[in-house]
C-alpha positions in Angstrom: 147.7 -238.7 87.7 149.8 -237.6 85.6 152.0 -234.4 86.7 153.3 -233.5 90.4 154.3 -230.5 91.7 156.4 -229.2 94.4 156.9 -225.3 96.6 158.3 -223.7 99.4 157.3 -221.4 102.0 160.8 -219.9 103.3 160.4 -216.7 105.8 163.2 -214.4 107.3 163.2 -213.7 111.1 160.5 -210.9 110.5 158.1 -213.4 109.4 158.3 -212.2 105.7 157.4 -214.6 103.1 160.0 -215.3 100.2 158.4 -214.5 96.7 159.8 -215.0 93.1 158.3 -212.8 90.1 157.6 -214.6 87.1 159.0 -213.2 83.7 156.1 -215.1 82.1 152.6 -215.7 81.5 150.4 -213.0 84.0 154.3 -212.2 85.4 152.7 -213.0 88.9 154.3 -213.3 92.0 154.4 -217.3 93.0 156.0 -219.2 96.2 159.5 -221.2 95.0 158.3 -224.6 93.2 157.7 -225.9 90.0 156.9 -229.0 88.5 158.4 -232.5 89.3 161.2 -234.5 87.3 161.4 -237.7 86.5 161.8 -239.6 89.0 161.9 -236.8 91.5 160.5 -237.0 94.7 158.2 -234.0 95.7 160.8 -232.9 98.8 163.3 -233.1 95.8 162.2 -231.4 93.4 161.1 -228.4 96.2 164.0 -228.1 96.7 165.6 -228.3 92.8 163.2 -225.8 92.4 164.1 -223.6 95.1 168.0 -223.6 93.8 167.6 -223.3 90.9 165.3 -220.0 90.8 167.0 -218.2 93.8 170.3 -219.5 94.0 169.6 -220.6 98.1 169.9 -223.8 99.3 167.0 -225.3 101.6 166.2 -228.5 103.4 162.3 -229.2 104.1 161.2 -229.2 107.2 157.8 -230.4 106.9 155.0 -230.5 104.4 152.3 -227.8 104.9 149.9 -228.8 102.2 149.4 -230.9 99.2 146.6 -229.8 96.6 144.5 -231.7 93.4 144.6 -229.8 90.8 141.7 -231.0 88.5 142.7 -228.8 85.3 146.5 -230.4 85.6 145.3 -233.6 87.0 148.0 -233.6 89.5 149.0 -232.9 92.6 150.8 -230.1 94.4 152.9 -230.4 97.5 153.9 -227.6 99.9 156.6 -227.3 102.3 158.2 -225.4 105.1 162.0 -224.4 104.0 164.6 -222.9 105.8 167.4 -221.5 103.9 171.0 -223.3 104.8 172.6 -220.3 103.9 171.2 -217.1 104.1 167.8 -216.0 102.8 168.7 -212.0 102.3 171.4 -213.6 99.4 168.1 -214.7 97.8 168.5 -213.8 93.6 166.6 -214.1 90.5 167.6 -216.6 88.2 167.5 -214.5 85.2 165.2 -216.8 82.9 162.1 -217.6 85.0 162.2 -215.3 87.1 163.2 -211.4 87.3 163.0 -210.8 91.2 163.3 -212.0 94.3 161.7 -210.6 97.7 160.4 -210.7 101.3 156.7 -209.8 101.9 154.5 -209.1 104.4 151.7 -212.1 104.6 149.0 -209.4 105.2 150.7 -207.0 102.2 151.4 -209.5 99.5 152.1 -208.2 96.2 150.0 -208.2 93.3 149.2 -210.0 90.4 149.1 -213.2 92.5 147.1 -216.4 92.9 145.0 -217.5 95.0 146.5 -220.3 95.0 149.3 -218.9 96.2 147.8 -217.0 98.8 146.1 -220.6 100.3 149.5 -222.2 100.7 151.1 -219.1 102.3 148.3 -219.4 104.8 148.1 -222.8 105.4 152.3 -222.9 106.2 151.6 -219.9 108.6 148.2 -221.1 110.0 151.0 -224.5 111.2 149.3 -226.6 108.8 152.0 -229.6 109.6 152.3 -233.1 108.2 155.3 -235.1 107.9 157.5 -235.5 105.2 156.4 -238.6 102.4 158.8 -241.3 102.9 160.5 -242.3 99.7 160.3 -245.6 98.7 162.6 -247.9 97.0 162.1 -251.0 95.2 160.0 -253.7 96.6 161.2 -256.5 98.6 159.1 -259.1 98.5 158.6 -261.6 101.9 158.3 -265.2 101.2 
């Protein structure tokens, strides 16, 4: 396996779902996530991710999902985020991504995935697993 990716599901008290616009490719409207650093742990880089094209700060909750994806040959995680802040202070990063806003789960915007759509409704289904544990080097027993 050779790539890993990370997203969040963050919603405001109305039960909207946070969505970033792309300012590439099909300029789609896509969950917060991206793809894993070195080294990066999928709760990590969820969260990197989440930072770094909205400007809030989460902490995972849970993970809702985690997906193959044959044509990457990788995997993709999902989580449940609340915002530690704010989620109405919510802002595009400029570069990736030219908007950020609340939607209505049955009045999502279009163009969007449907792979989007499946991990929107898994989080709100309660699809609910715990967080990976990271681990650290190996200690061996003797």
């Amino acid at each position: 396996m050779a790539w890993m990716g990370a997203a969040a599901v963050i919603t405001n008290p109305a039960g909207e779902v946070l969505l970033v616009k792309h300012t590439y490719g099909k300029c789609n409207w896509e969950i917060p996530g991206g793809a894993g650093e070195e080294g990066e742990s999928p709760v990590d880089t969820a969260i990197r991710e989440v930072w770094e094209e909205t400007g809030l700060a989460v902490v995972a909750l849970h993970l809702t999902g985690w997906y193959y994806d044959r044509e990457l040959g990788g995997v993709h995680f999902a989580f449940r985020c609340e915002p530690q802040e704010g989620a109405d202070r919510a802002r595009p990063d400029g570069a990736e991504v030219s908007e950020c806003r609340f939607w209505r789960p049955e009045a999502l915007p279009r163009p969007i995935s449907d792979f989007t759509v499946m991990r929107i409704r898994d989080a709100l289904a309660g699809s609910h697993f715990p967080l990976p544990t990271v681990l650290g080097p190996r200690q061996w027993l003797e």
